[in-house]
C-alpha positions as MATLAB code, in Angstrom:
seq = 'XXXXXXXXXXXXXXXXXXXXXXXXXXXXXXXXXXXXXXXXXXXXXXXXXXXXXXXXXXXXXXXXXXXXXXXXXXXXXXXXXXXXXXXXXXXXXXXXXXXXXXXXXXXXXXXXXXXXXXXXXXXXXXXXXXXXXXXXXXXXXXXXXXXXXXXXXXXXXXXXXXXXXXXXXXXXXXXXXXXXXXXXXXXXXXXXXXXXXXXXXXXXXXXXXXXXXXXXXXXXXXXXXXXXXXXXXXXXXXXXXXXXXXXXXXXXXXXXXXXXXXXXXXXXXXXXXXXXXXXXXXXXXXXXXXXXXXXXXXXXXXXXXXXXXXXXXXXXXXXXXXXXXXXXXXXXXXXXXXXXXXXXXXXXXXXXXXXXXXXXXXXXXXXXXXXXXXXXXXXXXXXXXXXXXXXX';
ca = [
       0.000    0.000    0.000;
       2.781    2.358    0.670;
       4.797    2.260   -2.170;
       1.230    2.825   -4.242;
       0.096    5.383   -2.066;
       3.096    7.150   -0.688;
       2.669   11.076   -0.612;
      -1.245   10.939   -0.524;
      -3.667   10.854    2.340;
      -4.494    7.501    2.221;
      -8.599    7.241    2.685;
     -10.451    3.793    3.435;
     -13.230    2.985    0.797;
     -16.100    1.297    2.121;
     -19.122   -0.409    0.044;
     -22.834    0.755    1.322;
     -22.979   -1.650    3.747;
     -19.726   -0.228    5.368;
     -17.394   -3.022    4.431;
     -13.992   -1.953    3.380;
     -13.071   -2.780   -0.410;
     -10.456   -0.618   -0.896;
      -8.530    2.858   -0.316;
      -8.207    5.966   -2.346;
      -5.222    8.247   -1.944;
      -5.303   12.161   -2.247;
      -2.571   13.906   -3.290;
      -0.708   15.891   -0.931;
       0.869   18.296   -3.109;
       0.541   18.860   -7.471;
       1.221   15.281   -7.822;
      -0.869   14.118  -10.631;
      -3.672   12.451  -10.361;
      -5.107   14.116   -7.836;
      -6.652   11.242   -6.593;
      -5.504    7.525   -6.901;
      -7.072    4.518   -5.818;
      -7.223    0.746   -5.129;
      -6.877   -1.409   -8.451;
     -10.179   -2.466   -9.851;
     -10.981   -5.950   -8.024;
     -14.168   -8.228   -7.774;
     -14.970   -6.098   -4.587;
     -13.573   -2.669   -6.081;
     -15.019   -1.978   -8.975;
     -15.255    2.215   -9.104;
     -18.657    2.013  -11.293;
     -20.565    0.863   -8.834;
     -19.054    2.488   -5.691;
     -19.747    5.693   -4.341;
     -17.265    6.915   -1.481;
     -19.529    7.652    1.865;
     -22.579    5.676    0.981;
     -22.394    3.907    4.124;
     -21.708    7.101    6.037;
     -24.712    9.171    3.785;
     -27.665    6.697    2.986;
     -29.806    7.457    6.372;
     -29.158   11.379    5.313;
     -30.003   10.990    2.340;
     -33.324    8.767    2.975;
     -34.313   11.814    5.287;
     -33.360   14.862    3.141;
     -34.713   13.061   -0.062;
     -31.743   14.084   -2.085;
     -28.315   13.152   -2.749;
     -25.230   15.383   -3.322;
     -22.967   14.537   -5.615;
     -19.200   15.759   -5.340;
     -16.075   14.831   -7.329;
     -13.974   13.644   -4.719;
     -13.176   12.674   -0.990;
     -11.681   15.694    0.373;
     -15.153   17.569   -1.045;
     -17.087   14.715    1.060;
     -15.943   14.995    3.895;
     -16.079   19.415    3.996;
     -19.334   18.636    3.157;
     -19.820   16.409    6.344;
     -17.871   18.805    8.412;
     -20.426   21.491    7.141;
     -23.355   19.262    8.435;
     -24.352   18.391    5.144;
     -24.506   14.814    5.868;
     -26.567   13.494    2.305;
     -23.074   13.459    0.207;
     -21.295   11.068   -1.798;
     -18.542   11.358   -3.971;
     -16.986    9.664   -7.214;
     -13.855    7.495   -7.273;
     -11.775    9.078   -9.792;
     -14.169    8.313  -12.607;
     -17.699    9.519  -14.391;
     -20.612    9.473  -12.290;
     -22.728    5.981  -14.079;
     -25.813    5.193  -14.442;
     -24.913    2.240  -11.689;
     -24.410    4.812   -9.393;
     -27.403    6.650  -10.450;
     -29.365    3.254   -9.666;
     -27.656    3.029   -6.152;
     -29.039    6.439   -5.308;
     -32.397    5.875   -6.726;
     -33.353    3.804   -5.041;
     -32.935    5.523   -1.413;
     -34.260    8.651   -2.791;
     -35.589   10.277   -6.440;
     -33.113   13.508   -6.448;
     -29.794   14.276   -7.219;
     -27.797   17.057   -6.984;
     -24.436   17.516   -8.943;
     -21.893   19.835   -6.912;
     -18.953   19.423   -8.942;
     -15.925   21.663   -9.425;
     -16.646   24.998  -11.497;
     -14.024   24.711  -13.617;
     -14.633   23.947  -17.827;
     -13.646   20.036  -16.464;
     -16.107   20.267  -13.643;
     -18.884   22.003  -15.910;
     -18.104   19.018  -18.399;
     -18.358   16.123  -15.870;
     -21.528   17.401  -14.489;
     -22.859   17.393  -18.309;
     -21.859   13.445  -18.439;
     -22.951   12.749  -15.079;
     -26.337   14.565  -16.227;
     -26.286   12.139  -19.146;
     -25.784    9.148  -17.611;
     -28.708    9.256  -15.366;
     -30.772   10.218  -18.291;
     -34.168    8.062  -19.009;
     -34.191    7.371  -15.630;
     -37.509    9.104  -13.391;
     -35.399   11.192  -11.432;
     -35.456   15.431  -10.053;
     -31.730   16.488  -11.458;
     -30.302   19.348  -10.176;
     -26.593   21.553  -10.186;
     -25.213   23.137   -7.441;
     -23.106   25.900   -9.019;
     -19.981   27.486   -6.642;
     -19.220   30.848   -7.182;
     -15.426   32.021   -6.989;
     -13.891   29.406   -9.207;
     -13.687   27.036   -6.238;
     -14.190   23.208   -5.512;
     -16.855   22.135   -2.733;
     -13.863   21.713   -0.616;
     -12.116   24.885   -0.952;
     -15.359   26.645   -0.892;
     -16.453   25.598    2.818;
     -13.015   26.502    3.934;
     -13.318   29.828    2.692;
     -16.604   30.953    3.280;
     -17.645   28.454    6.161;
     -20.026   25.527    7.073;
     -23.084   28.044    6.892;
     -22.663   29.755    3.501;
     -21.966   26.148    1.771;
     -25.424   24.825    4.029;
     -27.326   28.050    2.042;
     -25.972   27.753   -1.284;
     -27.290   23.953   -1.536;
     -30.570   25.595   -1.290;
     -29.778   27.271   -4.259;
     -29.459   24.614   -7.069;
     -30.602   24.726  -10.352;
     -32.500   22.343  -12.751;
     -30.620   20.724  -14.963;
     -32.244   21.987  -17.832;
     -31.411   25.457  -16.241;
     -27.818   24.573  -16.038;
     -27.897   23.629  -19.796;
     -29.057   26.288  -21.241;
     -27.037   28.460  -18.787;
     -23.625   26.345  -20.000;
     -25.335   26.596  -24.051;
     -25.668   30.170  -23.762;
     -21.959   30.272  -22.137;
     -20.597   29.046  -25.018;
     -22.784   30.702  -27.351;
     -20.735   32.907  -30.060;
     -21.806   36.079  -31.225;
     -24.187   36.748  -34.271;
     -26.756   34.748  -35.979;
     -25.042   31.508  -36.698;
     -24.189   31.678  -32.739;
     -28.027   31.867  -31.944;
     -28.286   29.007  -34.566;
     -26.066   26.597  -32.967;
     -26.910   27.550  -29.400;
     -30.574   26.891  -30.032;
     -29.679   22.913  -32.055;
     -27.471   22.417  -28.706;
     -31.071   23.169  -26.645;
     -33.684   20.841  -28.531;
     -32.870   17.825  -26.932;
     -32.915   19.110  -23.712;
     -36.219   20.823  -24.344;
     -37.507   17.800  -25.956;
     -36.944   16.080  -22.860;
     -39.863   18.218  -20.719;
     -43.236   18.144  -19.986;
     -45.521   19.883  -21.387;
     -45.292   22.645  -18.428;
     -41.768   22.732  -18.024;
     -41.205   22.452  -22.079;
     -43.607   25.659  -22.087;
     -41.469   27.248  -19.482;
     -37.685   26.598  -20.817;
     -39.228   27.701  -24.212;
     -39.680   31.374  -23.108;
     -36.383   30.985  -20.739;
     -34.544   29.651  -23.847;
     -35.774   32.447  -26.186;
     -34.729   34.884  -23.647;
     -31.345   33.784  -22.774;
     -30.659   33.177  -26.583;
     -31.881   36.608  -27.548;
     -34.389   35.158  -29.581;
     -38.328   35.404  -30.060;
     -40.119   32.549  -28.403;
     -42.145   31.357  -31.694;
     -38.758   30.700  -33.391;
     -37.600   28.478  -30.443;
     -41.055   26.833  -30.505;
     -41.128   25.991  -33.840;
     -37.385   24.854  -34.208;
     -38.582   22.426  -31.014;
     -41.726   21.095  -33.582;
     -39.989   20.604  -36.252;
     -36.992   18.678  -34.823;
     -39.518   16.411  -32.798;
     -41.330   15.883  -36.046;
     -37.962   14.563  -37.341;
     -37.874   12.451  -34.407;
     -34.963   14.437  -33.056;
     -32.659   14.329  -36.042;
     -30.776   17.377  -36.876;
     -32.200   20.296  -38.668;
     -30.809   23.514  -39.728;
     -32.878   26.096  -38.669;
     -34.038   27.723  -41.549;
     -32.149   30.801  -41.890;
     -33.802   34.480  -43.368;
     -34.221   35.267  -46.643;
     -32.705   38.067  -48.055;
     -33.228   41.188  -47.643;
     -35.400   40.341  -44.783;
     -34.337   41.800  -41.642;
     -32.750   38.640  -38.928;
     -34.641   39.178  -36.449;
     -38.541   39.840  -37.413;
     -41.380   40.446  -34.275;
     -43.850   37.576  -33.027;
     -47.338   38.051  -33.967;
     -47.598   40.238  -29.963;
     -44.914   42.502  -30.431;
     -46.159   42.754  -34.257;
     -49.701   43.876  -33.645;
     -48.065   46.077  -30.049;
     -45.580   47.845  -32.499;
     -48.185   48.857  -35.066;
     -49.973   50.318  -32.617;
     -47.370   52.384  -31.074;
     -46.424   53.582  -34.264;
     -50.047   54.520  -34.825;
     -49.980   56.393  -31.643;
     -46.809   58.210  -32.039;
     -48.409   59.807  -35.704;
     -51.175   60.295  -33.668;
     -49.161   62.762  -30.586;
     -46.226   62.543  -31.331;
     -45.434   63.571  -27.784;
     -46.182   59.726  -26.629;
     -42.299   58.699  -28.225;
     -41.639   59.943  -24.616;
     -43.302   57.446  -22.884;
     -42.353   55.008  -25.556;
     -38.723   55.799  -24.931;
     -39.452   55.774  -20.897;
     -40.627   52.497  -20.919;
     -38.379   50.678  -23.660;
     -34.415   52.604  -24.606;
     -34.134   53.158  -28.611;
     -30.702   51.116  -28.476;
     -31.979   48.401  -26.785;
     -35.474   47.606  -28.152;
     -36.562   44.389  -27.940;
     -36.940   43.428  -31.528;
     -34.598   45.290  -33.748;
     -37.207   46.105  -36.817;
     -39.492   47.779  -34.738;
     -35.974   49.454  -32.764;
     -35.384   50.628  -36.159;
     -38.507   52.108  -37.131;
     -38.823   53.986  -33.881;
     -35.230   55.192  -34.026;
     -35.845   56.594  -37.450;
     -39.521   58.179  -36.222;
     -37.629   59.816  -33.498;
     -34.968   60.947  -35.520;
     -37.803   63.017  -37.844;
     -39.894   64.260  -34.176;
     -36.547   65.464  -33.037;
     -35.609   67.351  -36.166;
     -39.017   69.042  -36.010;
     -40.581   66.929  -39.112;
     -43.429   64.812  -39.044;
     -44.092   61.637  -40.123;
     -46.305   61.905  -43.320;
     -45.931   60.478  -47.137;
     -42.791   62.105  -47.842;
     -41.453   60.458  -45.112;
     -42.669   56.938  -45.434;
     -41.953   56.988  -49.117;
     -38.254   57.800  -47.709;
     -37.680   54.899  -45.744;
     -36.204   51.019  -47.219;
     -39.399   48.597  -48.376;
     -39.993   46.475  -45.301;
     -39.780   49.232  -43.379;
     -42.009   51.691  -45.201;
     -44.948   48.394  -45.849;
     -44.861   48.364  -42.219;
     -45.604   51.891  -41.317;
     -47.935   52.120  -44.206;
     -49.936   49.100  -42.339;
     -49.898   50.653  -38.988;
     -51.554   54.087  -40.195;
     -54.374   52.164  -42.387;
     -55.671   50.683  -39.329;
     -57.759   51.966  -36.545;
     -56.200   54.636  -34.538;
     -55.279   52.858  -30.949;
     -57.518   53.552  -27.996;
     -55.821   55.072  -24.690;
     -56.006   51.142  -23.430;
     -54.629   49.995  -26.309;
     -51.855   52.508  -26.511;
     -50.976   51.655  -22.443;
     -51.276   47.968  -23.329;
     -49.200   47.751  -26.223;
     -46.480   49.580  -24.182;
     -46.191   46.997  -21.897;
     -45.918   44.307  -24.456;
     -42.779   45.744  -25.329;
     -41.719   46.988  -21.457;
     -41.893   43.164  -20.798;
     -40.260   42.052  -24.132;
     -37.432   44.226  -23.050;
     -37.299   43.481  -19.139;
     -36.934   39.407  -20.099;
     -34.052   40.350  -22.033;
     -32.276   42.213  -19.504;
     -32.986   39.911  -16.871;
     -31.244   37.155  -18.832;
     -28.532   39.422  -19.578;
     -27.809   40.732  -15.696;
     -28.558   36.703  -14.715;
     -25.766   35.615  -17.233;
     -23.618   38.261  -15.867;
     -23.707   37.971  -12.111;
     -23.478   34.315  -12.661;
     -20.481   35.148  -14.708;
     -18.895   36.869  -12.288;
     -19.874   34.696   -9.174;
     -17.957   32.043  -10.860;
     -15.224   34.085  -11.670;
     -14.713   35.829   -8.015;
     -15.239   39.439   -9.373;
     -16.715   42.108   -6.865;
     -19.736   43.370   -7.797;
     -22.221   40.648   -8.689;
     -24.382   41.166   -5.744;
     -25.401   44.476   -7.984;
     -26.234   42.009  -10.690;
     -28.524   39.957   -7.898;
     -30.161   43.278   -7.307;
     -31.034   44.152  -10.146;
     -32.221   40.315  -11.538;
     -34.448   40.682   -8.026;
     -35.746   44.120   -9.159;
     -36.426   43.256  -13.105;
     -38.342   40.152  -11.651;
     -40.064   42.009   -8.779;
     -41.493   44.844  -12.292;
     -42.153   41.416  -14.271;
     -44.228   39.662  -11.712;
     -46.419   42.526  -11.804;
     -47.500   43.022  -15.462;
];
């Protein structure tokens, strides 16, 4: 055992009935790998063993969830911590053995694994391998850059006891590590969104509906482009499909039937009094509209208000085609009611407050896992810009 284990903490393995089968060894300095243990035997066999089972199983019975960590030393902080419902990998992929063993003591799991790019891609494997199972997934994401283990030593028993209440779905955590990776510009929407069907396919009915509008959100796009991406690849039984991409001369990025009918209106109003731009621009910022047609019409109207002109033939004729057909459409139809006028405003308040609440999520999540000051500004204002969406 020495000469296998020398310069490691040398840790007894026990099976779930508390029988030792084996030790694991933890390095004590940058010796690579961090963790070493026992050869496989008839008794050892990693795939099937889960380090603190014996130790965790009544916790876990009585919590009704299991945590999940990457390695000893992140065990037994956790223990320390009085988080007594955690288990930890030997050195290898969480299975869909060990997602059995768990099972059957209790039907959720929660994946606290390191926050690096290896821990965010273990978690995604360990996510896979329990997949088809009936089972409540969820990830336990550490701000600071910091393993479970280095995280209670820093910021104490209590802070790591709060932040397990603060795990996400696993369908959260995918789209949150899609839209992480997500490049900029339409083909990085494209690809983000193929990466998300098969997680969205996965739902319910009530959670698909959900994680539609979250997806379209964090993806910048409209929801009926995410919803009917999600029908057409489960018409194809899940086989790839290129989203079909715009035709040109058409602008990228055209409104949902909502912000259609909301953005004719306004446009109706504004050649109406052209004194309501002001509470158009109150409610919704020119440069960050929520659908950049309409952001382009209204940029253009107030361009014309502001240099004293209004907005009659000459300037309609002015403008490019799609633009022009569309303002020509909004000032054939009935003028807009007072209630209409206050209701299509907050079509587009809201359109615009789910985009910046994705955005200020994504970035104090960001910089939580990055250790960067300032991301409880960030949890402000995601609390605020849900407090203002909860109420419309």
């Amino acid at each position: 055992i020495y000469d296998r284990f020398r310069g490691r903490v040398i840790i007894p393995i026990a099976d779930e009935r508390g029988r030792i089968v084996g030790f694991g060894g933890r390095a004590l300095g940058d010796a690579q790998p961090k963790y070493l243990n026992t050869a496989e035997t008839p008794v050892f066999n990693k795939r099937k063993l889960l380090f603190g089972m014996d130790r965790a199983h009544s916790a876990i019975a009585r919590a009704g969830y299991t945590i999940v960590v990457e390695g000893y030393m992140d065990a037994i902080a956790a223990w320390e911590a009085g988080v007594d419902n955690v288990v930890a990998t030997l050195g290898t992929s969480f299975t869909s053995d060990h997602a059995a063993l768990l099972l059957r003591r209790a039907p959720r799991i929660v994946f606290c694994y390191d926050s690096d790019r290896a821990g965010q891609e273990a978690t995604l494997r360990a996510l896979a391998a329990v997949h088809g199972r009936a089972a409540e997934l969820r990830v336990l994401l550490l701000p600071d850059g910091k393993d479970p283990d280095e995280y209670v030593r820093t910021h104490g028993a209590d802070a790591f006891r709060a932040l397990v209440e603060t795990a996400v779905p696993a369908p959260a955590f995918h789209l949150r590590h899609i839209r992480a990776q997500m490049a900029d510009g339409i083909e990085g929407q494209r690809t983000a969104l193929r990466a998300m069907l098969p997680v969205l396919a996965e739902l319910d009915a009530v959670e698909r509906a959900a994680y539609v509008r979250r997806t379209a959100a964090e993806l910048f796009l409209d929801e009926g482009v995410v919803a009917d991406a999600l029908r057409r690849w489960l018409r194809r039984g899940g086989a790839a499909e290129e989203p079909a991409a715009p035709a040109a001369g058409t602008p990228a990025r055209r409104a949902d039937r909502a912000l259609q009918r909301a953005g004719r209106q306004l446009i109706a109003a504004v050649r109406q009094d052209p004194d309501f731009l002001t509470q158009i621009t109150a409610a919704v910022p020119l440069d960050a509209f929520p659908d950049e047609f309409f952001g382009t019409i209204f940029r253009t109207v107030a361009a014309q208000i502001a240099a004293g002109g209004v907005i009659d033939a000459d300037f309609i004729a002015a403008q490019p085609a799609e633009e022009s057909a569309e303002i020509t459409r909004a000032l054939v139809e009935e003028p807009p009611t007072p209630e209409a006028r206050a209701g299509a405003l907050t079509v587009f308040r809201r359109a615009y407050l789910t985009a910046a609440l994705a955005q200020h999520t994504h970035r104090a999540e960001t910089m939580m896992q990055e250790g960067k000051a300032g991301y409880v500004d960030e949890l402000n204002e995601v609390k605020r810009i849900q407090d203002e969406l909860a109420q419309k």
